[in-house]
Structure formats: structure tokens, C-alpha cells
N, C-alpha and C positions, 0 to 999 in steps of 0.2 A: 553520084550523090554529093550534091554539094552541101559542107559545114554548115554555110549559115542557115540552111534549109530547118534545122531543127529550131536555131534562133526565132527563126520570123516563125513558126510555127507557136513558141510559146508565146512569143509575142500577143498574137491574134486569141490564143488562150486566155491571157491577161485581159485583154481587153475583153474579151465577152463574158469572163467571170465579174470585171468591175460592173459590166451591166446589169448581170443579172441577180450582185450581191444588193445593187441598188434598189431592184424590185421587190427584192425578197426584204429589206428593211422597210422599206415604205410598207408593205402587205403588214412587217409585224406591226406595224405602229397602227395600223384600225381593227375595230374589231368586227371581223368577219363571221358571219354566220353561217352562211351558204356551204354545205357539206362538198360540193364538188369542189368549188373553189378550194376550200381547205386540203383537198386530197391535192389541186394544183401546186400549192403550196410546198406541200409536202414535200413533193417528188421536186421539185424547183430547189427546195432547202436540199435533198439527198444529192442531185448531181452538183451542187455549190460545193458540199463536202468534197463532192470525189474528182472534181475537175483542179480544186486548189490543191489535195492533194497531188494527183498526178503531176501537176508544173512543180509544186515544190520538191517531186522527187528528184524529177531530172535536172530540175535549175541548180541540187545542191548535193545530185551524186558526182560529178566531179571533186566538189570540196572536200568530200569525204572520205573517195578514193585517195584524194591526195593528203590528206590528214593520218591514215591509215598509214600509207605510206612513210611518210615523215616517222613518225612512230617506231617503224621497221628501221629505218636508215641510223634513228638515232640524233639527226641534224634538224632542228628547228629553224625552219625558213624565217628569211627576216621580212618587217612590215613589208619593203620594194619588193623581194620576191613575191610574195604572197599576192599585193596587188596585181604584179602582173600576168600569174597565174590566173586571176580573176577575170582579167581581163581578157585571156585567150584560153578560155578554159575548155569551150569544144574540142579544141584543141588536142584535146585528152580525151578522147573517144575515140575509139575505136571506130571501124564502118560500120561493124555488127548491130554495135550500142545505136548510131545515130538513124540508121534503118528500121529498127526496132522503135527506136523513140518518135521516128515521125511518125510510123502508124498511130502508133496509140492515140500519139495527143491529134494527128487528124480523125483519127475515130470519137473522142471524145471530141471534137471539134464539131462534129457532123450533127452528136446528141444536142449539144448544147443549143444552137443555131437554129436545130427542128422546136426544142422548147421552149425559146423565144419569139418563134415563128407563131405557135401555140398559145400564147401568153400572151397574145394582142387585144385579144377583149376581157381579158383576165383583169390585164390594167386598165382598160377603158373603165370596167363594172367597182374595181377600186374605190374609184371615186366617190361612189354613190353609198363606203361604210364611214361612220365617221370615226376619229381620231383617237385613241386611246390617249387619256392624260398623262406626262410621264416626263419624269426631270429630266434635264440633257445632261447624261451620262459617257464619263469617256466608255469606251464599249469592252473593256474588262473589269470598269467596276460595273458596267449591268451585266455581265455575266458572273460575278461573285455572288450578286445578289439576287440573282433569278433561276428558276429550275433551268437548265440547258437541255434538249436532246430530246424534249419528251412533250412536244407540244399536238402530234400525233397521238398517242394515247391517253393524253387529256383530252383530247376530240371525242373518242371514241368511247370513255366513259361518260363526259357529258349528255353526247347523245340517249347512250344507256338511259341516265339519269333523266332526264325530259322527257323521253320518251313515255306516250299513254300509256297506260295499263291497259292490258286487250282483256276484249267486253268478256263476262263470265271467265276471268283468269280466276283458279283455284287455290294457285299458289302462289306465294313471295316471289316478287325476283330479282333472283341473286345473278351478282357479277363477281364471280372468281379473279385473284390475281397474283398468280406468283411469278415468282423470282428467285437470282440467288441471293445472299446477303450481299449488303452493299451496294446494290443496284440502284435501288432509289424507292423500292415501293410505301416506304411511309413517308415519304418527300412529296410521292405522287400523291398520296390521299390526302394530307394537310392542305395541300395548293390546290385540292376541291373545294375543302371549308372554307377557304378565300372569296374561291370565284361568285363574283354575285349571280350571276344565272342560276347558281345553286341555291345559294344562300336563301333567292326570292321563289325557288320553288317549293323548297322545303323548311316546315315550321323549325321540325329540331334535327340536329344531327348531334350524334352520338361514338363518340371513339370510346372504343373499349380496346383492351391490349390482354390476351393469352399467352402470350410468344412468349417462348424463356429468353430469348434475347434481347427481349424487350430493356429500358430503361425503368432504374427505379424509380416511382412515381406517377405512370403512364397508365396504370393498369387501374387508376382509378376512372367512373365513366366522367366524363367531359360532355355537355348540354350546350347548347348557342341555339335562342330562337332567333329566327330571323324573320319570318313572315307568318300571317295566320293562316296556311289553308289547310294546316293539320297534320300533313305529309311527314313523315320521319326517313331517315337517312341512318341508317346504322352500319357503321365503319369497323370491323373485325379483323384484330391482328389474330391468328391460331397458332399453335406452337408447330413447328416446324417436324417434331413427331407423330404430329397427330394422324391416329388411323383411324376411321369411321367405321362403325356398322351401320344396318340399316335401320336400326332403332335410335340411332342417334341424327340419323339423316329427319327420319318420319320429325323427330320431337324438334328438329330446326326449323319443316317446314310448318309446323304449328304458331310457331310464333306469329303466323298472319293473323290470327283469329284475337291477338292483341297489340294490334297495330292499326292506324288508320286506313283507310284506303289508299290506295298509290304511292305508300311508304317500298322501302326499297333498302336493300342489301348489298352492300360489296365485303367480301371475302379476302383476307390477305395473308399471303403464306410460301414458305418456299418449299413446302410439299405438295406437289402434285395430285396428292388426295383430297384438295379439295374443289378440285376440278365436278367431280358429280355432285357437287352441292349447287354445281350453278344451273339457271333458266337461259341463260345464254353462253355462249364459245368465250372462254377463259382471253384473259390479256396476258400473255407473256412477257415479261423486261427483260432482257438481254443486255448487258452493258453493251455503250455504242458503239459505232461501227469504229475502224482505225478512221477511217478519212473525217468521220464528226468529232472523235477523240483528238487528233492534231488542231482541226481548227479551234477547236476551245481549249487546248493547250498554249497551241502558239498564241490567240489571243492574250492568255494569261501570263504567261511570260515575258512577253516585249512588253504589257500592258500599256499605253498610249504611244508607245513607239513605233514607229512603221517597221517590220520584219526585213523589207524589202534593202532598206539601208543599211542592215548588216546581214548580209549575206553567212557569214562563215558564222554568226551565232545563230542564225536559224538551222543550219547544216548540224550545227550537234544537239540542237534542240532536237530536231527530228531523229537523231541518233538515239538521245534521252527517251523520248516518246516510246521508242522500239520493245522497251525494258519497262514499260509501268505497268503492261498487261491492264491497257485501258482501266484504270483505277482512278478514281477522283482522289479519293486523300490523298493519293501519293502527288496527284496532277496539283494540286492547292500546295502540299509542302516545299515541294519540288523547286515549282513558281515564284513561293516564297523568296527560296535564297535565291533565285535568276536574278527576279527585277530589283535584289537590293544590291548586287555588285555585275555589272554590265563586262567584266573585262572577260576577253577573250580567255588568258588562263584558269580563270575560277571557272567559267562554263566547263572547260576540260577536264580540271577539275571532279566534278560532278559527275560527269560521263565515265571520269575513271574509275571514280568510288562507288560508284554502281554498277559498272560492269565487274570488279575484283568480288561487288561484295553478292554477284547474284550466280559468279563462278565457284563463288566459300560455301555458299546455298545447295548448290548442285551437288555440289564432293562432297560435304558432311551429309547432306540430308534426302538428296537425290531430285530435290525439285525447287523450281524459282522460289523464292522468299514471299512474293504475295500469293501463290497457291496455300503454298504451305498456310501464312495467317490468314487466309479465308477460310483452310478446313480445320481451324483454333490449334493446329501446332506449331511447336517452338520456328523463330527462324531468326536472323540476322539482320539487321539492317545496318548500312552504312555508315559511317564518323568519319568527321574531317579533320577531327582533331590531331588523329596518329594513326596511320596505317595499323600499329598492333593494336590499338585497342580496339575490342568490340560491343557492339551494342544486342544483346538478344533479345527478344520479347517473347517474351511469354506466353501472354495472352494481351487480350484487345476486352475494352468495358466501351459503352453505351451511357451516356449522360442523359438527361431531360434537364432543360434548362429550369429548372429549379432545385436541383442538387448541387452541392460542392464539387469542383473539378480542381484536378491538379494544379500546384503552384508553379511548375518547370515545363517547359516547353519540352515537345522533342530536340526541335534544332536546337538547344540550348543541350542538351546531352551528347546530341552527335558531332560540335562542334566543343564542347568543354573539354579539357586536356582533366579537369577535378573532378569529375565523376566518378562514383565509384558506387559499387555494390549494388543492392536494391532500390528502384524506385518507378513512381507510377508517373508516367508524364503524358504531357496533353496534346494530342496530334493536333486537332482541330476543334476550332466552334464555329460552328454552321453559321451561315447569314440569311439563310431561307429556312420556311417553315419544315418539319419543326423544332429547328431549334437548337441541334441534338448537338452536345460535345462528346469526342472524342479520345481515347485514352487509349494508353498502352502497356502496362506490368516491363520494366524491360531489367535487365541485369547486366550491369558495367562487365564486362572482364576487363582485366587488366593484366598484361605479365609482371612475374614477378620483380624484373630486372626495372620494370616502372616505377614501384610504388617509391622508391627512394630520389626517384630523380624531382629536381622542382623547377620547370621551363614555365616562363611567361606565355599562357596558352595566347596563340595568335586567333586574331578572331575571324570568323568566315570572312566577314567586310572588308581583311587586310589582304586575303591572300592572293 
């Protein structure tokens, strides 16, 4: 087995992923109607994930071995070193590894090359949708500001939604939709009231909100007519406790007899018991897969920078990645501090302060720091201000863009040397429907041997 064999191997991986990341933008940019197509799609956007992952594994396990490394030794290589480790970095593979690694990426080689084989009148039939209007965006500020990940089961409630009523139906019918929190499910249902296919098939649609997680103010109903044929659309968040009988089942399906005809139901909730309210098989969200989570990280992270040209800051972004337990908030904060200080050190940085701070998680509390605040208990997050100080949170709130939201940022906590005690700060504000800001309850510690010292806090930007 020869070294370069794996080389030219990713090589020809490159190349047939820039081919067929090109088909896949063209396709987003019309809009497509045709259910098969879209399922082409689909599966086209799925191996895109899993083929850029696979090369960025192996292009930047090297780097990482040898950064691990470094670490152990104690001796930080200098710029020439480092380059020319780069530059023979197969080098650092074993026979095992490089045996191993041809298959894969020729296996994945073989997928790809069959679905572009397949893809020949896919693009022919392109032609014939016409062009979605849409500013020219570099391509991580259109991924800040559009749902990612979920253009599949917007498909597949559409359909729901268009689809006739069958002749002598008795009952409403309902589309069930859970999730766990966080996932995206009232992301999903907002960016239906968008879509005009909807909008023009149904007169009103209607959000209501039961869910105790809900945001204050949400829980009032919300009306937008859009066309006249009469039709209603009624959007239900349910509290995530809720347990049905069958007398409450009966008096849901009644609501038809005060509804127009062809109006229609979607369900929303992260208990599984409202699965038998639906007329059709439930939509499950899953947060994404690793390989669709990396590429809308690394997007967001280099944000109009080519990945490819810094090599060793992709290597610990994909380190970073490892540890977010595919989480958007964490992927948007995260991003934040990357793309405002580009240096090698501070990326390190970063990777150190969340690996210390997801090992402090494990030993006090027994589990990562984002389980833990998904199941609303206490957990740690990381500060770059001082290694002793820590950041807790407490609990996690829900905004609707029409309430007051905090005045301090997270990263303004976790990077302030002056923080201290109680306070409520603000992780994020959505740039997609709906809308929602983000908070945290978090609590300063501080040792004691701090309060009296007074250092010029350094700011993330410097270090």
C-alpha cells in the first residue's frame, strides 16, 4: 500500500463532492414540486453530509493526533514545524489507518458516482422549475437566517397539508408532531405560515400554544387570512404532560362539525401521547445527524472563509463539534467567538474550555452539561475569563419576540473577569421564524481568594 493512495483517493472525493454540492444548490434555488424529485434531493443533500464529513475526518485526523500529542510532550511546535508536518502528514499513519481509510473513502466513492450516475435527468428536469427569488448571500449568513436540516419534513407536512380530503372522511385530520425540546418543532410550524403553498390554500391559520414551555405571550391565538376558500389550518402546541383519555380524544375529533370543510390539524408536543390523536403516521425530529451538524457548523464558523485554507482550524473545530451534542444554541455561540478572533491559540482555547468544562460536568453531576440543561437541571458552562471562575445555570427561559429580554449577553459573562452573583443573560435571538430569544438564570461563582484581586479583564478578542 502505497501513502499517496489515500491522498488521491480524497482527492477524487473532493472533487465529486464539489460536483454534486453544486447540483444540490442549483435544485435549492427552484422550486421544485415533484415528490420523487424531492425525495432525490433529499438523499443527494444526505450523502453531501456524509461524504464531507468522511474527508474531513481523515484530512484532519492527523492534525489532531499530532495536536494531542503536542499537548502530552508539553512543547508547542513552531509555525515551520507545523507546516511541514502538514505537508507530510500521511506520513503519520500508520498502515492500519491508511488501509482502513482507503476503503471507506472508495466505498463512499462508489455511493457517490452511482448518485450522480442517477442524477442525470434529475438535472435535465431542473430546468423546467423556475427560480426561487433570493438575495446573494455569502452562505453562512443564509444559513443564520433560514431553517437548516429540515427541508424533508417540510415536504412531507406540505404534502399532508394539500393533500384532498378523502370523499365521505368523518373525521379531522390530524398530523401529530413531536420532538425533544430544542429540536426545532415550532421553527418547523412557523416556516409553514410562511410558505405560500400554504398560505394560498388555506383562508386562516391559527397558533395556539398549551405547552408550559411555551413563551410568554404565544399562548394568545394568532389569525392571518390569506385566501378565501374557507379552509383553516389549526397549529397546537400541547403541554408536554399531557395524558389523553378517550373522552378527550372523542371531544377533539368533534371540533370538525365546527370547521370548514378541508380544514386540517397539526399537533405539536414532546410527548408521545399524541401520537393516537393523529389520521396519519406522526413526524418525528430528531436533532441532525453528526455529518449535517458539522457541515452547518463548519459553515458557520469560517463563515465566508474557505475551511480548506486553514487546515488546523478546521481540525479543532471538528474537535469542538464532538462536544456540542449536536445543539444549535451551543453551534450559534460557539461560532460566534470563532469567526471574531481567527487565531490558532484562541480556537485552543475554546476546545480547552470545553473539554475542562464538560470533564467539571461529569464528576459533580454525572452527565454532559447540555443533557443535563435539556432535562432543566443545574449545570456549568464554560468562562474564559479565569479558569476558577464558574458560570452555573440554573435554568434556561423562552422569549416571544415581543417581551423584554436580557441586557448581558452570555459571552459577556463567560468572558468578564466582573461578574458576579445572580443574573439572567441572553444566549440567543433567533433570526428565523419565530422569533424566539433565548436566556439563561446563571450564577457567578467566584472563589474567595478573587473577590479582592482587581486585573484588567482581557477580552476574548485579545487572547
Amino acid at each position: 500500500m502505497q501513502q499517496k493512495d489515500l491522498k488521491v483517493y480524497l482527492l477524487q472525493l473532493r472533487h465529486v463532492l464539489l460536483r454534486i454540492q453544486a447540483t444540490m444548490e442549483e435544485a435549492e434555488g427552484r422550486h421544485i414540486t415533484n415528490k420523487a424529485m424531492l425525495r432525490q434531493l433529499q438523499m443527494l443533500r444526505e450523502m453531501m453530509y456524509k461524504g464531507c464529513y468522511l474527508l474531513d475526518t481523515f484530512t484532519y485526523q492527523v492534525l489532531q493526533q499530532q495536536r494531542d500529542n503536542d499537548q502530552v510532550s508539553g512543547h508547542p511546535l513552531s509555525i515551520f514545524c507545523r507546516a511541514k508536518r502538514l505537508c507530510f502528514s500521511t506520513r503519520g499513519m500508520n498502515l492500519a489507518f491508511q488501509v482502513a481509510g482507503v476503503k471507506e473513502v472508495q466505498k463512499m466513492l462508489e455511493s457517490l458516482q452511482s448518485i450522480i450516475v442517477d442524477m442525470t435527468e434529475f438535472i435535465v428536469f431542473l430546468k423546467f422549475y423556475p427560480p426561487i427569488n433570493r438575495e446573494p448571500y455569502n452562505k453562512y449568513l443564509f444559513l443564520e437566517n433560514c431553517m437548516f436540516g429540515r427541508q424533508a419534513e417540510m415536504e412531507k407536512i406540505i404534502s399532508f397539508l394539500l393533500q384532498p380530503e378523502p370523499p365521505g372522511a368523518e373525521s379531522l385530520q390530524v398530523l401529530p408532531i413531536i420532538g425533544p425540546a430544542r429540536v426545532g418543532k415550532s421553527t418547523l410550524v412557523e416556516h409553514l405560515c410562511y410558505d405560500e403553498r400554504v398560505r394560498n390554500h388555506f383562508s386562516t391559520i391559527i397558533l395556539c400554544s398549551g405547552a408550559s414551555t411555551a413563551p410568554e405571550g404565544s399562548g394568545a391565538v394568532k389569525k392571518r387570512t390569506h385566501s378565501s376558500h374557507g379552509r383553516s389550518l389549526i397549529i397546537m402546541e400541547l403541554a408536554d404532560d399531557l395524558v389523553l383519555d378517550e373522552r378527550q380524544c372523542k371531544n377533539f375529533y368533534t371540533l370538525r362539525n365546527h370547521m370548514p370543510p378541508g380544514s386540517k390539524i397539526i399537533v405539536t408536543s414532546r410527548s408521545e401521547n399524541i401520537i393516537r390523536l393523529g389520521t396519519t403516521g406522526a413526524i418525528k425530529l430528531d436533532f441532525l445527524s453528526r455529518e449535517a451538524y458539522w457541515y452547518f457548523f463548519k459553515v458557520m464558523a469560517f463563515g465566508s472563509t474557505n475551511p480548506a485554507d486553514h487546515p488546523e482550524l478546521a481540525s479543532i473545530a471538528m474537535e469542538i463539534v464532538a462536544g456540542l451534542e449536536r445543539c444549535f444554541l451551543s453551534a450559534h455561540v460557539i461560532c460566534g467567538f470563532l469567526r471574531a478572533n481567527r487565531q490558532r491559540r484562541f480556537w485552543n482555547k475554546i476546545l480547552e474550555c470545553q473539554r475542562n468544562n464538560i470533564d467539571r460536568n461529569i464528576r459533580i453531576f454525572g452527565e454532559h452539561p447540555l443533557a443535563l440543561i435539556r432535562k432543566k437541571q443545574t449545570a456549568y458552562v464554560w468562562s474564559l475569563s479565569n479558569i476558577s471562575m464558574r458560570v452555573k445555570v440554573l435554568y434556561c427561559r423562552t422569549h416571544s419576540d415581543l417581551n423584554d429580554v436580557p441586557k448581558i449577553f452570555l459571552h459577556e459573562a463567560q468572558t468578564s473577569a466582573k461578574a458576579r452573583g445572580k443574573l439572567e443573560a441572553l444566549v440567543l435571538k433567533s433570526r428565523i421564524p419565530p422569533y424566539y430569544s433565548y436566556s439563561m438564570m446563571c450564577e457567578i461563582e467566584v472563589p474567595q481568594d478573587m473577590m479582592t484581586k482587581k486585573k484588567r479583564p482581557r477580552s476574548y478578542l485579545e487572547i
